[in-house]
N, C-alpha and C positions, 0 to 999 in steps of 0.2 A: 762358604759356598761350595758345595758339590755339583756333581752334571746326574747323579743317580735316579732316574726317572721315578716320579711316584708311582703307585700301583693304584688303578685307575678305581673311582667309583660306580657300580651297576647304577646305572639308571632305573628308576624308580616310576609307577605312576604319577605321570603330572595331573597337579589340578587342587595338591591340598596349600591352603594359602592361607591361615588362618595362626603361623607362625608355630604348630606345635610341633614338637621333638622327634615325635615320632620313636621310629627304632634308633636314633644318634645315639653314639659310643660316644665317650670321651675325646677317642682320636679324632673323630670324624669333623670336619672345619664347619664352621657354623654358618659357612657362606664358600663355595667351591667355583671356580669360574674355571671352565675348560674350552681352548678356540674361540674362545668370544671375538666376533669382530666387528668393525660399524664401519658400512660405505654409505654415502651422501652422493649418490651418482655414480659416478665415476672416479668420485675422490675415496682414497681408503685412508679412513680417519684412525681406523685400529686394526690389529689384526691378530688373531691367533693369539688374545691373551689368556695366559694358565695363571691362576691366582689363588690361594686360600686364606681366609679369614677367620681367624680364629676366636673364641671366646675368653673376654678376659685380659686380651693382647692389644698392644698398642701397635696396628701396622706403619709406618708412614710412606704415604706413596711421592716421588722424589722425582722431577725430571724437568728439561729444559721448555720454555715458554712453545706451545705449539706437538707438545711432544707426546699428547692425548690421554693426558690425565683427566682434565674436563669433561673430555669424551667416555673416559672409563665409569668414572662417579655420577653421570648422566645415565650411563645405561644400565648400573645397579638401583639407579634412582627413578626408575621407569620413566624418566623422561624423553629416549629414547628404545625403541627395542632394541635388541643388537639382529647384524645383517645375517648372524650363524653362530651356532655353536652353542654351550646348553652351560645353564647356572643350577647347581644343586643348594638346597638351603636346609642347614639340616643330614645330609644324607639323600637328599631327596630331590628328583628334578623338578623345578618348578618355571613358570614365565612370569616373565615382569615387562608388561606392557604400558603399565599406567603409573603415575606414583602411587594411586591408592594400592595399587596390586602390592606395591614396594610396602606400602603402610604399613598394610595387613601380615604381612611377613613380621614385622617389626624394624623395618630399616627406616632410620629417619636421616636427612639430608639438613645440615646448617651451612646454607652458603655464604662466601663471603661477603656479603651485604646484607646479613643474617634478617631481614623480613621484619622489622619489629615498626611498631606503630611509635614516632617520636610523642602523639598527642597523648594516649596512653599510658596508664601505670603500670606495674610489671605485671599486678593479677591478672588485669585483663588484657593486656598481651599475652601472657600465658595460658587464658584462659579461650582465647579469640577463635570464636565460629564451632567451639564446642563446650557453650557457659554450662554452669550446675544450676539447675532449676529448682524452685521447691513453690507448691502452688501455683507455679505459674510464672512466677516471680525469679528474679537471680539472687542466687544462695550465694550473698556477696562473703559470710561469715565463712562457710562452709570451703568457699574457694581460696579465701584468704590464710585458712588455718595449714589446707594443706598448700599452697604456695611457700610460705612461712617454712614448712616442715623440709619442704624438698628442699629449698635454698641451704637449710643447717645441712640435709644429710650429706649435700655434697660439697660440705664446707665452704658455702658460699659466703663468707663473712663481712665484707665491705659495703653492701646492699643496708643501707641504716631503716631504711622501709621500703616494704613491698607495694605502700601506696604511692612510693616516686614516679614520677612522670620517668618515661623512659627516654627519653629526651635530657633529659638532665644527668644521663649516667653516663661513666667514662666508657671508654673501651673494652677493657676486660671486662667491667662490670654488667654490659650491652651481650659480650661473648656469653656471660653466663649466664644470662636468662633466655637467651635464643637458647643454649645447651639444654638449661632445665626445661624447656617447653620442650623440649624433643624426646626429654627420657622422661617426662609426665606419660606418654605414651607409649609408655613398656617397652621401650624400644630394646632391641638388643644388640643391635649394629648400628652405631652413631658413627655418621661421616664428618669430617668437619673441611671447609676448604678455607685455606689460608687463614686457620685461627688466632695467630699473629700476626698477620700483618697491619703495620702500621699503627701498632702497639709500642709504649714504652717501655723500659726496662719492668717494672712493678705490674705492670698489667700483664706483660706477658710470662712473669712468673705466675702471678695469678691464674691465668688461661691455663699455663703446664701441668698444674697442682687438680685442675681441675679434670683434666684428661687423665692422671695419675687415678682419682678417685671413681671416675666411671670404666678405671681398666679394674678396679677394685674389689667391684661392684659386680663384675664378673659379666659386664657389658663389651662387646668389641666396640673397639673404635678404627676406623680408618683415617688419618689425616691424610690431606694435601697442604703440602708445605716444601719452599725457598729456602727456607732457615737451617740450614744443615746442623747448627747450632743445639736448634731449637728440635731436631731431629733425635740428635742422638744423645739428646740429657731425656725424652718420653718416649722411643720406640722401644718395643719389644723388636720389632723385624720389621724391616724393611723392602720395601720392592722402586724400580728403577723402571721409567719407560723412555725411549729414544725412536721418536720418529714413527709413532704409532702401536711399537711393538714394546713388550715388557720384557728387556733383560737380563732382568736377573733378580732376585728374590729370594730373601733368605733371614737365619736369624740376624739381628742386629752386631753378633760379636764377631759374624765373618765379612765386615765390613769397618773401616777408617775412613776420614773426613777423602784421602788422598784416589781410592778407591771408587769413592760414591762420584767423586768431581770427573776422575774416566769415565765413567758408565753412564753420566747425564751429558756429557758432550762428545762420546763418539762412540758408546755404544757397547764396549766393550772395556778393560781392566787389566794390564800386565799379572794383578795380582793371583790370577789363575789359569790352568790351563783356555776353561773356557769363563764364558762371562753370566752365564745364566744357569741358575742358582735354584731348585725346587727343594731344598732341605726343608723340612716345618722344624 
């Protein structure tokens, strides 16, 4: 963790939303959050968050129950606008009013009660309110083949058929096919909130292996996760929020189990001068 302020990004024309690169450098985060904050009245649910997201990188966002992580992965997930302050994606400033806005970017959201139909088999939950048609008709073949393919490429292996009721699958097994429906859609920034929880030992190695593989794949991932465990066996870098604010943020190797447990219940970390952290 250092205190070295980044050197800031120019703002850009807003309005392109269509997910493309643009002039992005290598350096440049592939999702930049600068001041973001969210009030609900009178209530300040976030404030002045600085963030970057990188490609490729496993980030995991880390903080005590109320401590406006919800809040944060809402307002990249256009579920919320934020009350101030500007999201670059790309290099580039952009708004995120709606989740389509979010879509269109490439950011796809897997929340913890991951959305899936129990009556449903996995194609067509995977396939659900954007079938493949042919004639007129559903290219049941056609959806199957590549369902089938995405499950291997992201070593989805316990899945014995894609025509299982989705109802009949375990936990991790449930986690991976909400995931695979999320990067069916080019996603490039997959959130995941509380991807273990409530997971067994096996399932949630399973879940790990699979966040491993879409950091792989040169996809960002954001989690929200409890599991300090389960933290720091898949992040790349980590960030901390306390009581609305984010403090501190950094690679994963300037951070211990003893560190992260300061900085999610009081804000701050003996382990450095200060407690907030903009290294990439």
């Amino acid at each position: 963790m250092t205190t070295a302020p980044e050197s800031p990004v120019a703002p850009t024309p807003v309005g392109r939303s269509n997910g493309a690169s643009g002039a992005a450098t290598s350096d440049t985060p592939l999702l930049r959050l600068r001041g973001i904050s969210k009030n609900f009245g009178a209530v300040q649910a976030m404030q002045n968050v600085d963030l970057d997201i990188l490609d490729g990188k496993v980030t995991a966002l880390i903080g005590d129950n109320g401590a406006g992580k919800s809040t944060l992965i809402k307002t990249i997930s256009g579920i919320w606008a934020p009350s101030s302050g500007q999201m670059y994606w790309n290099g580039e400033e952009v708004k995120i009013h709606t989740p389509r806005d979010a879509s269109d970017l490439g950011i796809a959201t897997v929340y913890q009660d991951l959305a899936l139909c129990d009556n449903l088999d996995i194609v067509q939950n995977m396939y659900l309110g954007r079938e493949e048609t042919k004639l007129g008709l559903l290219d049941e073949i056609k959806m199957e083949l590549a369902a089938n393919q995405l499950l291997k490429d992201l070593a989805v292996s316990t899945v014995k058929s894609v025509r299982q009721l989705v109802g009949s699958l375990s936990g991790g097994q449930r986690q991976s096919v909400a995931v695979a429906r999320a990067v069916m859609r080019e996603s490039k920034l997959v959130i995941l909130d509380e991807p273990t929880a409530a997971l067994g030992v096996s399932q949630t190695a399973q879940v790990i292996e699979l966040i491993r593989t879409l950091a792989s794949r040169g996809i960002a991932v954001l989690v929200i996760s409890h599991n300090l465990t389960d933290v720091f066996s898949v992040a790349d870098r980590i960030a901390v929020m306390h009581l609305g604010t984010l403090v501190s943020s950094g690679p994963l190797s300037d951070y211990d189990t003893t560190s992260a447990v300061e900085l999610i219940t009081t804000g701050h970390t003996s382990k450095t001068p200060s407690s907030k952290s903009t290294r990439k």
